[in-house]
LOFIBA-924668 format. One record per residue (C-alpha): x, y, z; residue number from 1. Coordinates in steps of 0.05 Angstrom, whole numbers, padded with zeros to 5 digits. Each point is the difference from the previous one (the first is absolute). Example, Ala and Ser with C-alpha at 12.3 -4.5 7.8 and 13.67 -1.06 7.14 Angstrom:
BEGIN
<node u="00246" v="-00090" w="00156" i="1"/>
<node u="00027" v="00069" w="-00013" i="2"/>
***
This chain:
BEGIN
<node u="00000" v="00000" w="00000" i="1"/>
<node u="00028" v="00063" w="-00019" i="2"/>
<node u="00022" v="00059" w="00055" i="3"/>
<node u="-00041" v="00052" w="00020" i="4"/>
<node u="00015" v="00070" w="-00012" i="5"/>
<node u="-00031" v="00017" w="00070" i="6"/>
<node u="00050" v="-00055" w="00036" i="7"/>
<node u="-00043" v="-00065" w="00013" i="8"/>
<node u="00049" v="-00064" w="00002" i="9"/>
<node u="-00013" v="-00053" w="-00046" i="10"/>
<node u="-00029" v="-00052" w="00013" i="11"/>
<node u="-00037" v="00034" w="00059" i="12"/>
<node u="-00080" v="00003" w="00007" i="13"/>
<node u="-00028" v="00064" w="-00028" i="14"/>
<node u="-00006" v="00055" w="00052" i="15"/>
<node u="-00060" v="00039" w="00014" i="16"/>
<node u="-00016" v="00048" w="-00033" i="17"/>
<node u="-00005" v="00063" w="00044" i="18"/>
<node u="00071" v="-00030" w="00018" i="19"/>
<node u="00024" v="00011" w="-00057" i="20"/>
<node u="-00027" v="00069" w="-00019" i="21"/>
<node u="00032" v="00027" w="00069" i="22"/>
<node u="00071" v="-00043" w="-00006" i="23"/>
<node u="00006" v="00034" w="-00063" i="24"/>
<node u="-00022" v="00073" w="00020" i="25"/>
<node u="00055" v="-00006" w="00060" i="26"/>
<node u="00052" v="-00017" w="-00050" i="27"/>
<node u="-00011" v="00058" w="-00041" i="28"/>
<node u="00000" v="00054" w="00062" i="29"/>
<node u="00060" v="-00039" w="00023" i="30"/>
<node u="00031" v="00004" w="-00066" i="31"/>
<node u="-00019" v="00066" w="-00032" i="32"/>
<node u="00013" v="00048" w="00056" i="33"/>
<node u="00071" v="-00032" w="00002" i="34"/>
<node u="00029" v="00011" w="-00060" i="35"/>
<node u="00030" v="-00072" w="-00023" i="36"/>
<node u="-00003" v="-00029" w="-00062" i="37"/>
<node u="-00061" v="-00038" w="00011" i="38"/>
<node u="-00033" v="00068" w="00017" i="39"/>
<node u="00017" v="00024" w="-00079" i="40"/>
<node u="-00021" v="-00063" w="-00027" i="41"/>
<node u="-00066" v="00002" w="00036" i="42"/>
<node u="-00016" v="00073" w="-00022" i="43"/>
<node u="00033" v="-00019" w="-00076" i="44"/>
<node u="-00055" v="-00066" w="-00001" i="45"/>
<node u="-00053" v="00054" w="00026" i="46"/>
<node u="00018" v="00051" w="-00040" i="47"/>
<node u="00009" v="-00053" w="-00064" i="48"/>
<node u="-00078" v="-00026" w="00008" i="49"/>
<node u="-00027" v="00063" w="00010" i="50"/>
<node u="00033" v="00023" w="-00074" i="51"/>
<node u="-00031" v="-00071" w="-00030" i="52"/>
<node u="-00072" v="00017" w="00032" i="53"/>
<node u="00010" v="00083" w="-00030" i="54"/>
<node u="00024" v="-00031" w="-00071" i="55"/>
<node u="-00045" v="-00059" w="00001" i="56"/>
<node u="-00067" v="00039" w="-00024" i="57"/>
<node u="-00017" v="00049" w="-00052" i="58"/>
<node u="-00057" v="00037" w="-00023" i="59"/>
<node u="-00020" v="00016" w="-00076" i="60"/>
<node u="-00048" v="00051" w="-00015" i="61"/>
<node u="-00067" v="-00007" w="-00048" i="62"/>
<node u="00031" v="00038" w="-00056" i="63"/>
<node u="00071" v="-00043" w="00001" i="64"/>
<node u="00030" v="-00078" w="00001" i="65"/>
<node u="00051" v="-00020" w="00025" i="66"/>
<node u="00067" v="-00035" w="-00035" i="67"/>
<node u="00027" v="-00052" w="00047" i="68"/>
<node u="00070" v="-00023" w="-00011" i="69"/>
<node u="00044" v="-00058" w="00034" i="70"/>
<node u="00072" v="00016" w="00010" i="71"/>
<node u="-00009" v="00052" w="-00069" i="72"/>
<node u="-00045" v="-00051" w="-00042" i="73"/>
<node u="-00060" v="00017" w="-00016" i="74"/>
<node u="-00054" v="-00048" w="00042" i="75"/>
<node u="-00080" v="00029" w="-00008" i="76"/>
<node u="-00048" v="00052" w="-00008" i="77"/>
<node u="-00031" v="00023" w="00065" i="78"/>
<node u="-00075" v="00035" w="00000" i="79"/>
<node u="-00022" v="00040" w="00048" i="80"/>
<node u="-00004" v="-00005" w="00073" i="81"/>
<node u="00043" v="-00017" w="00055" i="82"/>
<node u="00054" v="-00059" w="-00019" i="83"/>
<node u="00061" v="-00035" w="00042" i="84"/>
<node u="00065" v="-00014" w="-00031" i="85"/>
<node u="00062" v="-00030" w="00022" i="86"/>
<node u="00038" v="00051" w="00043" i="87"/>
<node u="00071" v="00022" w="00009" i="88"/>
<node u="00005" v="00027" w="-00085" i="89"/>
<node u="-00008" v="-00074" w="-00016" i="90"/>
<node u="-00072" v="00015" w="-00040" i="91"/>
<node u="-00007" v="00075" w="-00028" i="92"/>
<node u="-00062" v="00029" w="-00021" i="93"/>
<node u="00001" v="00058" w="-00042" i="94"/>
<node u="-00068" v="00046" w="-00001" i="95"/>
<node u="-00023" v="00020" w="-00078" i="96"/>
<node u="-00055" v="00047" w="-00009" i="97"/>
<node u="-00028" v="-00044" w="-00062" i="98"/>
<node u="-00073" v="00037" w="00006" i="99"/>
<node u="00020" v="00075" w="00017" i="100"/>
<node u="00010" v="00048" w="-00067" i="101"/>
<node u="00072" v="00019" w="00006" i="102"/>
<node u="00019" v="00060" w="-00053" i="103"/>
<node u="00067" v="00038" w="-00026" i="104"/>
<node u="-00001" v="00072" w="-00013" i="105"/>
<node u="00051" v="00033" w="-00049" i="106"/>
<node u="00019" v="00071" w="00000" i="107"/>
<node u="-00041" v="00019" w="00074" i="108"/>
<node u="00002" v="-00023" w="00074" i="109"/>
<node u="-00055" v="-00022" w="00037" i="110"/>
<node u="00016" v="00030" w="00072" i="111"/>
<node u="-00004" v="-00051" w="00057" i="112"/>
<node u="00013" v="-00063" w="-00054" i="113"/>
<node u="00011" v="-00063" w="00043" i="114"/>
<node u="00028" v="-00040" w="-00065" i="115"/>
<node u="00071" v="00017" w="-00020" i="116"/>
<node u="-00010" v="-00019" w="-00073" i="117"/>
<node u="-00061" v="00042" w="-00001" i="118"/>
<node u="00036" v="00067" w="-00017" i="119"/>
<node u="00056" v="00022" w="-00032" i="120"/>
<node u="00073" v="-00013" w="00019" i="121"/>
<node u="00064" v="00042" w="00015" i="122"/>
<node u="-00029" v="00070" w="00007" i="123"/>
<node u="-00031" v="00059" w="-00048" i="124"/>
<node u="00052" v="-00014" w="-00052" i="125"/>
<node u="-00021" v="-00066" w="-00015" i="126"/>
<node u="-00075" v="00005" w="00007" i="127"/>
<node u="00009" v="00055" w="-00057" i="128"/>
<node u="00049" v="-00037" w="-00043" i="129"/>
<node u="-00057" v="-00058" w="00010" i="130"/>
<node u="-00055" v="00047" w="-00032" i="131"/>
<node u="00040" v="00018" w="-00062" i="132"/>
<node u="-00024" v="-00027" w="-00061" i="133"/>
<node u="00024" v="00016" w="-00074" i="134"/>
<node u="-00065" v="-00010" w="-00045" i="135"/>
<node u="-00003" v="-00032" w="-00075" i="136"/>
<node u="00006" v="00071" w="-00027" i="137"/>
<node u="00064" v="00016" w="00043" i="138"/>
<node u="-00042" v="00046" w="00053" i="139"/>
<node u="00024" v="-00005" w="00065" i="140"/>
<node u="-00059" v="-00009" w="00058" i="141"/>
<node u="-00007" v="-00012" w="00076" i="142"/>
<node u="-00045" v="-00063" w="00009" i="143"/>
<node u="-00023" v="-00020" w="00069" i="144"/>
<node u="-00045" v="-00065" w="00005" i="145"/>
<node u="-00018" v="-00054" w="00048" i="146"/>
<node u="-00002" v="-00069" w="00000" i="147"/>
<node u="-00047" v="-00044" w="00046" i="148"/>
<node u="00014" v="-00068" w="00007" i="149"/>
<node u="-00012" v="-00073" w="00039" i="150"/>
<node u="00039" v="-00056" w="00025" i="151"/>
<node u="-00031" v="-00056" w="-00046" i="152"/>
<node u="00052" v="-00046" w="00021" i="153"/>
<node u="00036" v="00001" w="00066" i="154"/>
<node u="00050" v="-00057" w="-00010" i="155"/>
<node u="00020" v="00031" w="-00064" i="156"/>
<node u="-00001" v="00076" w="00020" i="157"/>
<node u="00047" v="-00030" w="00065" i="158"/>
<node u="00046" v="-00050" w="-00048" i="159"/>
<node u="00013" v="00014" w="-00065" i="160"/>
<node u="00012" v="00068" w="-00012" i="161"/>
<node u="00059" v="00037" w="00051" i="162"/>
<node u="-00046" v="00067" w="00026" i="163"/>
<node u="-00057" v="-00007" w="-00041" i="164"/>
<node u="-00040" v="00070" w="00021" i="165"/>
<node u="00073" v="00026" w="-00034" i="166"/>
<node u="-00003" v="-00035" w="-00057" i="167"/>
<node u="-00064" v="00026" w="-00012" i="168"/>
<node u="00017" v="00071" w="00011" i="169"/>
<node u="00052" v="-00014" w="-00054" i="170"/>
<node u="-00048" v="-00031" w="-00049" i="171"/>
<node u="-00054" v="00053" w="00014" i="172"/>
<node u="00046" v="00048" w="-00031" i="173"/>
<node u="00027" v="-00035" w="-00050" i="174"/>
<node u="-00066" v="-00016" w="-00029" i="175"/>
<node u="-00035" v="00073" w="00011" i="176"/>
<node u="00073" v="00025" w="-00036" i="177"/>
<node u="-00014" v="-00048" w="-00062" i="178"/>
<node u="-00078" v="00017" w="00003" i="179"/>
<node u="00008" v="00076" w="-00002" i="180"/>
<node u="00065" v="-00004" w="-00047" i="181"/>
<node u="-00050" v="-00026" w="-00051" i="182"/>
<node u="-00047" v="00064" w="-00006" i="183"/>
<node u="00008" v="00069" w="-00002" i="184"/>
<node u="-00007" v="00048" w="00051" i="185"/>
<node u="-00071" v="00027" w="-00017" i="186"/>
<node u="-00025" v="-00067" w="00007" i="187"/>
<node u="00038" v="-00017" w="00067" i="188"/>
<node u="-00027" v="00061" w="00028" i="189"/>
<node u="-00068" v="00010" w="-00028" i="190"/>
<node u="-00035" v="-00057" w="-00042" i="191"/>
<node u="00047" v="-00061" w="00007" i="192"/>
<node u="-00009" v="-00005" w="00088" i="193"/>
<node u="-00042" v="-00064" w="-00009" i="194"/>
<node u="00033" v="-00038" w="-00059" i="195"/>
<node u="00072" v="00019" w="00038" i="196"/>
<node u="-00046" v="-00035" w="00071" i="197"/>
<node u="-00017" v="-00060" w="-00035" i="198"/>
<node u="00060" v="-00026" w="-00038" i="199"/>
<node u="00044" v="00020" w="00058" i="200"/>
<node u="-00042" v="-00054" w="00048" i="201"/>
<node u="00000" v="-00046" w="-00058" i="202"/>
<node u="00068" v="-00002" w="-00014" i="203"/>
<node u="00022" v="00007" w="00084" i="204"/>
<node u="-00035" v="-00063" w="00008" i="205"/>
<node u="00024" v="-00038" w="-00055" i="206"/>
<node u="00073" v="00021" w="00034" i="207"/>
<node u="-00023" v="-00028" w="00070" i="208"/>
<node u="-00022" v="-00068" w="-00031" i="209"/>
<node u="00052" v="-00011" w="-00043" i="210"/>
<node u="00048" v="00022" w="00070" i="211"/>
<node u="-00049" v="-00047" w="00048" i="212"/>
<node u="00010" v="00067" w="00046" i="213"/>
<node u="-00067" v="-00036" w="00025" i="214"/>
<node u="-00037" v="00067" w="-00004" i="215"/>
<node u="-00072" v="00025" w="-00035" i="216"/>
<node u="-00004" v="00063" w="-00030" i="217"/>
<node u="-00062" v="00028" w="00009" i="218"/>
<node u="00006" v="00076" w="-00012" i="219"/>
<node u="00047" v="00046" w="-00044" i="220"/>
<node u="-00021" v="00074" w="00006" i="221"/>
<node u="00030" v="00070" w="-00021" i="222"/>
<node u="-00002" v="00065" w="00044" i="223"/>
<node u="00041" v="00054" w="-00021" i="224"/>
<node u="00024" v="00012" w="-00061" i="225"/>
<node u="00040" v="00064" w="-00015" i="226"/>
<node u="00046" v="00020" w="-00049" i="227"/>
<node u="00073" v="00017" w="00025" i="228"/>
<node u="00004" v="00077" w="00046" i="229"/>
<node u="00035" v="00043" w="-00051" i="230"/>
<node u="-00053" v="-00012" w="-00057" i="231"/>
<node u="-00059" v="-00011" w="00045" i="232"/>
<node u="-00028" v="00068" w="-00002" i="233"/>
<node u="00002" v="00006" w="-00087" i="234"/>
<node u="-00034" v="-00077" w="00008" i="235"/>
<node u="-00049" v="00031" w="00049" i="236"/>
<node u="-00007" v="00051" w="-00042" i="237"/>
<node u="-00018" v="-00047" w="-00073" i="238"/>
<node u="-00055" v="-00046" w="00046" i="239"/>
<node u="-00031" v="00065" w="00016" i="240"/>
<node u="-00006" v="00021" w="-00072" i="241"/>
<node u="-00024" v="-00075" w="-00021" i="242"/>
<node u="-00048" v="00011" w="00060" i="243"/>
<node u="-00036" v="00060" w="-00027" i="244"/>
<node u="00002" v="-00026" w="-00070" i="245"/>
<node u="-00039" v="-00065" w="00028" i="246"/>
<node u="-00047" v="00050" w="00040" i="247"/>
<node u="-00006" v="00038" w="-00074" i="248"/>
<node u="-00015" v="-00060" w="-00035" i="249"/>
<node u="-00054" v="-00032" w="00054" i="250"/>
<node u="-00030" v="00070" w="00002" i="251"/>
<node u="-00008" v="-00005" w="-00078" i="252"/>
<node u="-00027" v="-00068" w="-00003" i="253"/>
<node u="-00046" v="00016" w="00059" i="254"/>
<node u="-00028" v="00062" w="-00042" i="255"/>
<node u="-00004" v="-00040" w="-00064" i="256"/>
<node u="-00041" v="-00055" w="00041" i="257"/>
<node u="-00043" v="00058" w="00020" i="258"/>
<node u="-00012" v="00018" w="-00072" i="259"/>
<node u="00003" v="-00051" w="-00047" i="260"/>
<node u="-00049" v="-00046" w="00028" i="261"/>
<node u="-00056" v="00052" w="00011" i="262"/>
<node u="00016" v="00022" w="-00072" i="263"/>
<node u="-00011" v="-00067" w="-00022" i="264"/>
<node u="-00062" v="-00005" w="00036" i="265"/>
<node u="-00031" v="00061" w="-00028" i="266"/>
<node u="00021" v="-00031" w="-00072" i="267"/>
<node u="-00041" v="-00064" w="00011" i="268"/>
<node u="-00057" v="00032" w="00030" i="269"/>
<node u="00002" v="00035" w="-00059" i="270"/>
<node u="00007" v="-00051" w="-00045" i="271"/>
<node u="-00054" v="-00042" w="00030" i="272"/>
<node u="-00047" v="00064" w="-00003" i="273"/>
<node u="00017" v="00001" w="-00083" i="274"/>
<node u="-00012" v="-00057" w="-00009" i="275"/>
<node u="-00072" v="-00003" w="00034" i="276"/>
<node u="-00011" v="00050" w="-00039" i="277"/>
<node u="00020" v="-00028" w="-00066" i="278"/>
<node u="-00043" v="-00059" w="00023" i="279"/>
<node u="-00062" v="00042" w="00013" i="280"/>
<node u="00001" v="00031" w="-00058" i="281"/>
<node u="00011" v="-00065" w="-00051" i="282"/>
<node u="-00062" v="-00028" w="00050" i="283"/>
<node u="-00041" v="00058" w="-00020" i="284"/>
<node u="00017" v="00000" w="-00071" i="285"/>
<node u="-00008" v="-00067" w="-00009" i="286"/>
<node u="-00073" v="00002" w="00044" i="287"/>
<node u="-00023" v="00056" w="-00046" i="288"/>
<node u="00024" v="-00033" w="-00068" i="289"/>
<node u="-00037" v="-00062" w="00029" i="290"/>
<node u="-00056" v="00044" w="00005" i="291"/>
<node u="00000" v="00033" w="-00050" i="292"/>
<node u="00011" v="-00056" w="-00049" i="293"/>
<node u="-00069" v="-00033" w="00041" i="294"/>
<node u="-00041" v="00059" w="-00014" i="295"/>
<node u="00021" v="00009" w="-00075" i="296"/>
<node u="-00023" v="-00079" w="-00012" i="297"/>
<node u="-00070" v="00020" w="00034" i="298"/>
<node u="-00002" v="00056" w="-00039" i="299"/>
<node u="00014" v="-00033" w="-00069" i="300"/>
<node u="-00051" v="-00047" w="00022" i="301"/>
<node u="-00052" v="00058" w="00020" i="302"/>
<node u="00020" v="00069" w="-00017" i="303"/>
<node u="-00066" v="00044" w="00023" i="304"/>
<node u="-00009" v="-00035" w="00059" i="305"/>
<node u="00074" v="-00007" w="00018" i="306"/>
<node u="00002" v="00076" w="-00010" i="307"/>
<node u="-00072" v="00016" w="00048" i="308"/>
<node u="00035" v="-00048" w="00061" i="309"/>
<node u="00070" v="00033" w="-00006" i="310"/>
<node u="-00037" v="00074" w="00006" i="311"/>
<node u="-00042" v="-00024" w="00056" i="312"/>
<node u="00054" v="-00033" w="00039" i="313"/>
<node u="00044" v="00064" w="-00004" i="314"/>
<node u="-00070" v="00035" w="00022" i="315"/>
<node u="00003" v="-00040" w="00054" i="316"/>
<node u="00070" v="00018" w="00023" i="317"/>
<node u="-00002" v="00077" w="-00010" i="318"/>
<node u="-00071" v="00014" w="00022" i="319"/>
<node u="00019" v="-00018" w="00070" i="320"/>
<node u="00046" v="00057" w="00011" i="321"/>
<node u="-00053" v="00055" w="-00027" i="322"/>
<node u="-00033" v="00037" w="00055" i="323"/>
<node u="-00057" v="00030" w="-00033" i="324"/>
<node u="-00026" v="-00025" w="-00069" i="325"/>
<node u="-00047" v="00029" w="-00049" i="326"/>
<node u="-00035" v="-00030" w="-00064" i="327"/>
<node u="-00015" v="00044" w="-00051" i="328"/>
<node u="-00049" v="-00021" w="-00045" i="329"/>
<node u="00013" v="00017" w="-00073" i="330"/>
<node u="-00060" v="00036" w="-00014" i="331"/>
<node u="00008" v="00038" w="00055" i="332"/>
<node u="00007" v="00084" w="-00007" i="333"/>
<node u="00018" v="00058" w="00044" i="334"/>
<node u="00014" v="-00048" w="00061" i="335"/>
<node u="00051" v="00050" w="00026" i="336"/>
<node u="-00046" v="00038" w="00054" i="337"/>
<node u="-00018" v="-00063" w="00026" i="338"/>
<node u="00065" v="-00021" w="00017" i="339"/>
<node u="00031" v="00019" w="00073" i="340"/>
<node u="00050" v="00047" w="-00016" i="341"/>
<node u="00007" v="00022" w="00071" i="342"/>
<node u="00038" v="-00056" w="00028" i="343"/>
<node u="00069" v="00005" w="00023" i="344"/>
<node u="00059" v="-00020" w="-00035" i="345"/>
<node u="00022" v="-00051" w="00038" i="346"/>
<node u="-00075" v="-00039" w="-00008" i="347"/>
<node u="00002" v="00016" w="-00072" i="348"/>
<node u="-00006" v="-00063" w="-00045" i="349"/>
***
């Protein structure tokens, strides 16, 4: 049977338990407070546990996972939640943020920036040589963007590529440089900002796969872009006049949509109106040529009597609107006295 640490003899029966607790706790006020070796190899085996039971546990947040490694090789994935490990820097867990954006800015600082690959390196002299850009048209400009990103791949983002947030910073701007080398200024700084967005991510990605940096590209986006100081003010200067010539030209158009379509609709209203008109009037042609053809077959057929009905019906439609009427008989003389001369004008027939 083995010895026992806490000095029973072997081959001895086991000794109580309280026994044993106090035995030992005399030993170590008889042995600490003195000073002797076993003293410093008591408080060294204390002091040794306590380290195991501090390194033994670990915690990884909601938003992370955790790389576990034996002696340097790589071992598991851990999720989230509280995990135990072997202690002493025998298992190693390193934390990656796999589910929290992480981003780059170029050319700027965010203030308070927890991530050292987050902004620019080395001081104001290199975040401005970062921003300067030669365009397809030889322009220089000043190009600040920002580049949000995720940690697809933790075993790869740890592994394969030495510093992969630098890497990244390195083939951010050696894309955006290619991107905006292949355009000219005008469209960098005006028209081009989303083309410039788009094949930059596309081509940053294609980069981090064919790297295995392990990391998703999710978001390339420009800020500021300004030509260089010295010629800023004459650039300032040509947007302004492009400006007003756009407000010119939208002013026009806006005046000419005024116009032109209540001009037009005045033109078909009139149109339509002509041709009702043409359409009434070929209707009432042809309804009196219909007519009038009808009444000259009746009237072949019966001449006297087609003529007696054509003065009574028009008889019929002017009497009507006579106010006063008076026969005259044609043997009739001197009927003037008898008439009412007296009436006013208005009454007259």
């Amino acid at each position: 049977m083995p010895s026992n640490p806490w000095g029973s003899g072997a081959g001895s029966d086991p000794p109580d338990l309280e026994a044993l607790v106090r035995q030992g706790q005399d030993r170590l006020r008889h042995l600490v407070p003195g000073g002797g070796p076993g003293g410093v190899l008591v408080v060294a085996v204390l002091a040794l546990v306590g380290l195991g039971a501090w390194t033994a546990y670990y915690t990884v947040p909601s938003d992370s996972v955790a790389v576990v490694q034996r002696f340097g090789k790589y071992l598991k994935d851990v999720t989230p939640g509280l995990h135990f490990k072997l202690p002493l820097g025998i298992d190693k867990a390193t934390i990656v943020p796999v589910k929290r954006q992480l981003k780059q800015e170029f050319g700027f600082t965010t203030p308070g920036a927890t991530d050292p690959y987050q902004s620019p390196r080395g001081g104001e002299r290199e975040t401005k040589l970062e921003t300067e850009m030669v365009t397809g048209d030889l322009n220089a400009a000043l190009v600040e963007w920002v580049v949000q990103y995720r940690i697809s791949d933790p075993v790869k983002f740890l592994f394969e590529v030495r510093e992969p947030s630098e890497t990244l910073r390195y083939v951010s701007e050696s894309v955006m440089r290619e991107v905006v080398g292949d355009r000219t200024v005008d469209e960098v700084i005006t028209i081009g900002r989303q083309e410039i967005e788009s094949e930059a991510l596309t081509k940053m990605q294609a980069l981090s796969t064919k790297y295995a940096m392990g990391i998703s590209i999710d978001q390339v986006q420009l800020k500021n872009i300004n030509p260089p100081l010295p010629v800023q003010e004459s650039f300032n200067e040509v947007n302004q006049a492009q400006q007003e010539k756009e407000k010119l030209i939208n002013e026009a158009r806006r005046d000419y949509n005024k116009v032109i379509p209540l001009a037009e609709g005045e033109k078909d209203q009139r149109i339509r109106e002509a041709d009702g008109y043409r359409l009434k009037r070929i209707n009432e042609a042809e309804g009196d040529v219909a007519r009038f053809s009808a009444l000259l077959a009746e009237y072949s057929k019966a001449p006297e009597v087609t003529r007696r009905r054509i003065y009574i019906e028009t008889l019929q439609e002017v009497m009507p609107g006579i106010r006063s009427k008076i026969i005259v008989d044609e043997q009739t003389r001197s009927i003037l006295p008898l008439l009412n001369l007296d009436t006013r004008k208005g009454d007259q027939p």
